[in-house]
N, C-alpha and C positions, 0 to 999 in steps of 0.2 A: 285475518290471521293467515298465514303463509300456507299450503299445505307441504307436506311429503312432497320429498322427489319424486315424478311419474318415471319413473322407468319404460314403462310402456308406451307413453308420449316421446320420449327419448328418441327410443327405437324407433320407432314411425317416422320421426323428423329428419334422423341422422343420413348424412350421404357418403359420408366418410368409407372406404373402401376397407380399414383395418381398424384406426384407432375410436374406440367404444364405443364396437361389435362385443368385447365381452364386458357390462358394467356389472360390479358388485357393488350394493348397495348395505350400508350402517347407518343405524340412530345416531352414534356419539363411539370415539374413539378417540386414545391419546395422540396419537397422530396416523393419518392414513399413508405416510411413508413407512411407515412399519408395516404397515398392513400390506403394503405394495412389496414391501423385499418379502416379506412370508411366502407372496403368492407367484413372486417371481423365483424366489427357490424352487417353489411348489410346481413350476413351470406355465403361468400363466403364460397365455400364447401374447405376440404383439398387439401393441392397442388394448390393451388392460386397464380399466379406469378402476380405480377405486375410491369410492363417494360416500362423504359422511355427514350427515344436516349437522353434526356439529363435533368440534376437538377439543381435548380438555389439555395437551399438550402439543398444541399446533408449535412450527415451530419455521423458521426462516435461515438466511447467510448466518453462520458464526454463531451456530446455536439460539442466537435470538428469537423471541415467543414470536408467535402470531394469533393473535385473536379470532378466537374460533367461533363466538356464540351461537346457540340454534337461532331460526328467525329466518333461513330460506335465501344463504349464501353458498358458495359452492366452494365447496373446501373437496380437491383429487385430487390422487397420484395416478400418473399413466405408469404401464410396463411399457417401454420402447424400446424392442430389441432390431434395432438397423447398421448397418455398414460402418464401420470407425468415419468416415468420412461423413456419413451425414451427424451421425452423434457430435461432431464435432462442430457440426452448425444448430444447435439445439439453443445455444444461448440467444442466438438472434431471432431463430424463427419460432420460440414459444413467444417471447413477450410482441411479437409483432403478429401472431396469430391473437391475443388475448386484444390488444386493441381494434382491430379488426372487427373479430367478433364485438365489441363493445360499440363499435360504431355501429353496424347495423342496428344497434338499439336508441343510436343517435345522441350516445355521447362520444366525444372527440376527444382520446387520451393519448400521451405519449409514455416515453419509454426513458426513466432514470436511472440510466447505467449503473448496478449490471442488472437488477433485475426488478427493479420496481414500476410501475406503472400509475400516472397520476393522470388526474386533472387539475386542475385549475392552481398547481400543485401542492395537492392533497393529494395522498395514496388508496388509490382503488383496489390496486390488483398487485399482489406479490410473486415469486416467480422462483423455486430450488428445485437448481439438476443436482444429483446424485446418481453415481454409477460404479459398476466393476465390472471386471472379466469372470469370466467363470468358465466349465467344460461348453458351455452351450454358447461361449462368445460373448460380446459385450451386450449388456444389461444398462436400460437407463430406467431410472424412476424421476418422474419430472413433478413436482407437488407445485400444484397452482392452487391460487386461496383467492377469489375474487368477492368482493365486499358488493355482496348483489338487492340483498333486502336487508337485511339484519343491520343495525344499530353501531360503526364503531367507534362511533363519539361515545358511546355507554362506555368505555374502556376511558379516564380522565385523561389517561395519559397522551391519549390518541385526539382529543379532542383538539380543532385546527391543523390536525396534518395527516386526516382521513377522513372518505367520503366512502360514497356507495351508489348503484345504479338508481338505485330508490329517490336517495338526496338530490341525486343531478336533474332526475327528471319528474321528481313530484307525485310518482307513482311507481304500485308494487312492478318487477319484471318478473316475469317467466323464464323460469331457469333452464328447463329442457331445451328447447330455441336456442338459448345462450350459448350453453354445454354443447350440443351437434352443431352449430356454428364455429365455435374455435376446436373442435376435431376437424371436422373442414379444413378451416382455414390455416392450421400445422399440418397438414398433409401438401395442400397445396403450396405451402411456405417452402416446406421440405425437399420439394420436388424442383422447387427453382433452380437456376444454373446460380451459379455463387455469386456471381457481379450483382446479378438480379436479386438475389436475397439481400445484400450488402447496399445496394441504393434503396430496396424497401423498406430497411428497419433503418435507415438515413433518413428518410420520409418521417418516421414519430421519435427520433433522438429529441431527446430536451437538453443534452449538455453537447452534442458537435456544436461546433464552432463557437462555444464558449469558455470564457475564464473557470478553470475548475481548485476547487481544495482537496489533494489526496490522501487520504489518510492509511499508511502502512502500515509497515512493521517498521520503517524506517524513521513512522513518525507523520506531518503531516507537510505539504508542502503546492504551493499554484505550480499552476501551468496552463495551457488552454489545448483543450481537448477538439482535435483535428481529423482524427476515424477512427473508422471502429475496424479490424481486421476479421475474415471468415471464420476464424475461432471464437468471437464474439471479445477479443482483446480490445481495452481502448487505447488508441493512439493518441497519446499526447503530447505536446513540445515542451519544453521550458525554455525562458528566457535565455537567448546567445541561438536558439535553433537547436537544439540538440532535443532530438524523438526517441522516447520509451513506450515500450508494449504495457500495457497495466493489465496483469489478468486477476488476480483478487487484489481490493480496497474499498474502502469509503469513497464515495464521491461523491460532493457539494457543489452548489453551484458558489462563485464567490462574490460577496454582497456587490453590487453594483456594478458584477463584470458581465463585459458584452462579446 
């Protein structure tokens, strides 16, 4: 059986210079993004995690659920309070720190725009920025949900298009490790010159330079997805050549496109 998150183990491991230096830790909450804007009203300093062994209304892009069960998966929200300029590269360098960290554990996952994270593609790891201005300047809450021990084939719905640290490699993982690993690894991400961040998360893209299905407000519609821009935008073509910026949609890969 899984234990409690060690916090104390945490602390010890972590090398991270701000982001979770202050962790608060919960049994179960409806989602730890609420918990994270409470605390960031409340003025939680930068690097603010807030960590719950399980959510009873986890939740994703477009209001969509996320499967929260207890069972020793890592369901935070960071407070990120940094420069509009880097805030604005948050879409690239959270899901390209979350694989990272996932590698050191020796599994190899990539990144399905805009924010999910699969293997073998099944969904590991999910990925919602949220943010405002306020007197104190811009405010991120970044709510990462990685599917680390806990079960979310138990969920029918989810069964064949999620996995877990557990699943890939046949055994339980150690989540403190995990957690100060991708603090690391978003700092370090963060810190990149832009080009450098933008060939890194080019490195675990799973749709560049593929046939993709977008699905709008306009409806849905191919194209083949060509880059991704420093805002974490996907560039796509459509047929004739003609490039659009895509910053919220659906995206599929399309069956049998290369």
């Amino acid at each position: 059986m899984t234990l409690p998150f060690d916090a104390d183990r945490f602390a010890a491991l972590l090398r991270a210079a701000a982001i979770g230096r202050d962790l608060r830790c919960v049994r179960e909450t409806p989602s730890t993004m609420d918990l994270a804007r409470e605390a960031a009203a409340a003025g939680a300093p930068h690097g603010t995690i807030v960590l719950a062994e399980a959510q009873t209304a986890g939740r994703g892009r477009r209001g969509r659920g996320f499967f929260s069960p207890p069972g020793g998966s890592l369901y935070a929200t960071l407070v990120l309070r940094l420069p509009r300029e880097a805030h604005a590269r948050l879409p690239l360098a959270v899901p390209l720190a979350v694989c990272r960290a996932c590698a050191c554990e020796g599994v190899d996952a990539g990144v399905k725009w805009p924010n999910d994270v699969l293997v073998g593609g099944r969904k590991l790891a999910g990925v919602l920025i949220d943010g405002e201005s306020g007197p104190a300047g811009l405010v991120a809450r970044v709510g990462v949900g990685v599917n680390v021990n806990a079960d979310p084939t138990a969920d029918p719905a989810l069964r064949g298009t999620a996995t877990s640290l557990a699943r890939e490699l046949g055994r339980e993982v150690a989540r403190e490790p995990l957690l100060a690993r991708f603090c690391e690894e978003l700092e370090a991400a963060l810190a990149l010159p832009e080009a450098a961040l933008v060939d890194a998360y080019r490195e675990r893209s799973l749709v560049l330079g593929r046939a993709v299905v977008i699905a709008d407000a306009d409806g849905a519609w191919e194209a083949r997805a060509v880059a991704v821009a420093p805002d974490g935008a996907l560039v796509v073509e459509r047929d004739g050549g003609e490039r659009l910026a895509v910053l919220a949609a659906d995206v599929t890969l399309r069956a049998n496109g290369a």
